[in-house]
Each structure stands twice: as structure tokens, then as C-alpha cells.
N, C-alpha and C positions, 0 to 999 in steps of 0.2 A: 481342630485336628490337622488341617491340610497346611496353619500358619504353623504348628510346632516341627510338622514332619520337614518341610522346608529349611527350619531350622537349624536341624539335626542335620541336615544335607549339608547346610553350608557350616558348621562347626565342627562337625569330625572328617580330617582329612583321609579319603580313601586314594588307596593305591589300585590302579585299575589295570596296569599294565608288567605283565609278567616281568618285562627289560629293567623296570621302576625297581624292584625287590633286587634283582641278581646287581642290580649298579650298589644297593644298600649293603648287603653282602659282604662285594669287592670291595666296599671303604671301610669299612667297620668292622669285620670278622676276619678273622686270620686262622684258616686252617693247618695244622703242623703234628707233625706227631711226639713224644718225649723223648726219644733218640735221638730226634732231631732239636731241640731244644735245649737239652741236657749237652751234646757233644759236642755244639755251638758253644755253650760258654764256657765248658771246656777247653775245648780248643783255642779261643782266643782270649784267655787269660793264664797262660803258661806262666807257671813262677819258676825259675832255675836253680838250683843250689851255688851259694856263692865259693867255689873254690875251684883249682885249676893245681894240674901236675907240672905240665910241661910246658913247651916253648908254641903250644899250639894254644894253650890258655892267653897268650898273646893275642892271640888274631880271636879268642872268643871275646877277651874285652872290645877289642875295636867294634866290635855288633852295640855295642850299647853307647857308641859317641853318636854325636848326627851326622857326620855323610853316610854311614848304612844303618840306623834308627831301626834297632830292636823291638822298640817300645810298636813301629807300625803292628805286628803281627803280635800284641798284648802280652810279651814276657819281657818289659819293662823291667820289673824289679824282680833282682837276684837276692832271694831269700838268704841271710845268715844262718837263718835253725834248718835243721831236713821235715823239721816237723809244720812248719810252714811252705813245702816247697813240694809242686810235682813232678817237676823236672829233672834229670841228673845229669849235666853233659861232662861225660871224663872225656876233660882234653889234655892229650899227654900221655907219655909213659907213664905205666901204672907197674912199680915194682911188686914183690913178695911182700917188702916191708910195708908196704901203704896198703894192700889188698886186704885186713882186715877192717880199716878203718872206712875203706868205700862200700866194702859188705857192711858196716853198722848202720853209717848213713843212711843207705838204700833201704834198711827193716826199719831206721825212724823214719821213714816218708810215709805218709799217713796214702792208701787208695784212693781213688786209682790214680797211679803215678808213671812215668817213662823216661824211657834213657834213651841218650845217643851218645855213639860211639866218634868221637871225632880224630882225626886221622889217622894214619897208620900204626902208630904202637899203639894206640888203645884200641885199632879194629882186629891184629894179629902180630905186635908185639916190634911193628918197622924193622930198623934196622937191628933192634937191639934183641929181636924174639930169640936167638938161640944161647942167650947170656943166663946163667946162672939166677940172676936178681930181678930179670923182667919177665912181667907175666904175659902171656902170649896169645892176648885177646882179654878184653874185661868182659866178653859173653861167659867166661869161665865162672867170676863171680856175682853177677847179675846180667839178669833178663836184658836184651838189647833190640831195641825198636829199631832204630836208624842207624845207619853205617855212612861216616864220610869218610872216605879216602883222602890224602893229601897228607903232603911231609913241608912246611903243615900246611891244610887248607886255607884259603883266602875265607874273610869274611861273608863273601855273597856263599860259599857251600858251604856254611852253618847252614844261611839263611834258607837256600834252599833246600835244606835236609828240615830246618823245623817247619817248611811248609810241607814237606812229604809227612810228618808226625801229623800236622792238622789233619791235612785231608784220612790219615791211618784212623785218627780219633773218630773223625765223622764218620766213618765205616764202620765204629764197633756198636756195640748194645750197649745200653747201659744195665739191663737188666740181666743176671746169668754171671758165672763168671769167666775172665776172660782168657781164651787159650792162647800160647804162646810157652817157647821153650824154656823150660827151666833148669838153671844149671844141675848139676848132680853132688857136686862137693867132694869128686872124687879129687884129692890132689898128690898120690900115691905116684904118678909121673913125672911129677915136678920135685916135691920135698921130701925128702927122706921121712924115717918112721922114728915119731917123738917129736921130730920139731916143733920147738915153743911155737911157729908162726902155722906151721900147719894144723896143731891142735885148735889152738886159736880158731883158725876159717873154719875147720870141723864144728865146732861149738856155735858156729853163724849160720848153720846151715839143720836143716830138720832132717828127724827129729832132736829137738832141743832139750840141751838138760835140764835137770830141775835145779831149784835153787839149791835145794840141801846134799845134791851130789852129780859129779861131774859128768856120771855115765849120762848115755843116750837113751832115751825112754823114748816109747810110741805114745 
């Protein structure tokens, strides 16, 4: 009996000392919560939509050469479909005529998705906001997270507006949905009544018509 107990002593390794466990802990388990895990790879795997209005879509391509390397902060590749893409950054003047087509894009970006507004005519219409043809802010037709200023901005104030997005991401829930302004679709200040373009944005905006009639349903 006292040759087996011995044995048993020296073939099962015990841990005698409290320090011994909390060091096993620290190497091996990883505390975290799913907010924090979920918004992490969120955050740094941003896909962009590939397209550009104006002369500020300039300076967004230069983000993806290597002296200022996009790809650091994971939104490497600018998505061609919206249905692959969470990101929308309108850079540029964003006329009447093209503001349907940035409202469709935005409703095929599958959740949860974000925009940013890069320089001045897409934050409140630049030089051109009191023109007929320019829309005078793209917050009118979609949700806008981040605001850059600049006529147009440099490359590094993309970059650090899409680090103001990450840190915005790692602040939300992923659980709930998530609050932030939503346009109204009112465009009665801007377009006359009938316009083919402002029916149009009407029809992008809820409630949506049905298929088999053009009126507005709840």
C-alpha cells in the first residue's frame, strides 16, 4: 500500500501553489466579451464600395497605393458589388441625378454597414450647395457616420476618419439595433412636385411600394 501511494505521488503532477494556476490562466485562456470580439473583426476588415463621384475620389484612391497603405487598417479591397461591401465612402459631389443611384447601393449593402462623408460637397454640398443639380449633403440620402472636411482632403484625413469609424464600431453592440439618424425622404425643398428624380428617391425610402402598385403601403 505505502509502495503504490508513493506512486501515485510521483505520477500525477499536482499544482500546490495558487501563482501556479493564475500563470496557467494568463497563457492559455483568454477572457473577452462578444461585443468585443464581434466589433474587432468588424472593424478591421472594412470592405469599401468601389466607386467615386468626384475629384476627391482622387485622393481616396491614393489610400490604397503603398506610401499610405489602406490595406494597414483591413479595407484592402474595394468591393465592385454593394452586396459584398460594408463600407460607402462618397467622395465627391453628389448631384440630383446620381442620388438615386447612391440611395440603391446603400439598401443592397447587406448589415451592418457605414458610410462616410468625404469632403465638402458630400458633407454640405462645397462650393456647389446652393446649385440647382447638387445635393447639399449626402446625410439627406443616407445615414452618415463620419464627416471629412476638405476641398478635397489629403489622403491621411480619410485615414483618419476610417480610424474614428473603427474606434465608433468598437463602441456599438452588436446585439439591439442600432440608433443613429435616419434620413426622412422629405425632398419637397429641393424638387419640384412629379419630378421623375424625385419620385424615384421617394420610392427608395419607406414605406416601400409594392410590386404590383406604385403607391406607398405601411
Amino acid at each position: 500500500m505505502g509502495q503504490n501511494e508513493a506512486m501515485t505521488q510521483d505520477t500525477i503532477p499536482i499544482v500546490g501553489q495558487p501563482q501556479d494556476i493564475d500563470t496557467e490562466v494568463e497563457q492559455n485562456i483568454l477572457l473577452t466579451g462578444v461585443d468585443t470580439v464581434m466589433n474587432w473583426a468588424r472593424s478591421s476588415s472594412l470592405w469599401p464600395t468601389m466607386f467615386g463621384l468626384a475629384c476627391c475620389a482622387m485622393e481616396m484612391i491614393a489610400t490604397a497605393t503603398p506610401r499610405y497603405d489602406i490595406a494597414r487598417f483591413g479595407a484592402e479591397i474595394f468591393r465592385a458589388s454593394p452586396r459584398q461591401s460594408d463600407l460607402m465612402i462618397v467622395s465627391g459631389t453628389c448631384t440630383w441625378k446620381m442620388a438615386p443611384a447612391i440611395r440603391r447601393i446603400w439598401l443592397q449593402m447587406p448589415e451592418p454597414k457605414w458610410s462616410i462623408a468625404m469632403g465638402g460637397c458630400a458633407t454640405m454640398g462645397g462650393p456647389f450647395a446652393f446649385g440647382y443639380s447638387t445635393v447639399p449633403g449626402v446625410n439627406l440620402l443616407i445615414p452618415v457616420d463620419v464627416y471629412i472636411p476638405g476641398c478635397p482632403p489629403r489622403p491621411e484625413s480619410l485615414l483618419t476618419g476610417l480610424i474614428m469609424l473603427q474606434n465608433k464600431i468598437m463602441d456599438a453592440k452588436v446585439t439591439g439595433q442600432r440608433e443613429r439618424p435616419e434620413p426622412d425622404g422629405d425632398f419637397s425643398r429641393f424638387l419640384p412636385e412629379n419630378d421623375p428624380i424625385r419620385l424615384e428617391l421617394e420610392s427608395l425610402f419607406p414605406p416601400y411600394p409594392t410590386f404590383h402598385s406604385t403607391e406607398k403601403v405601411l
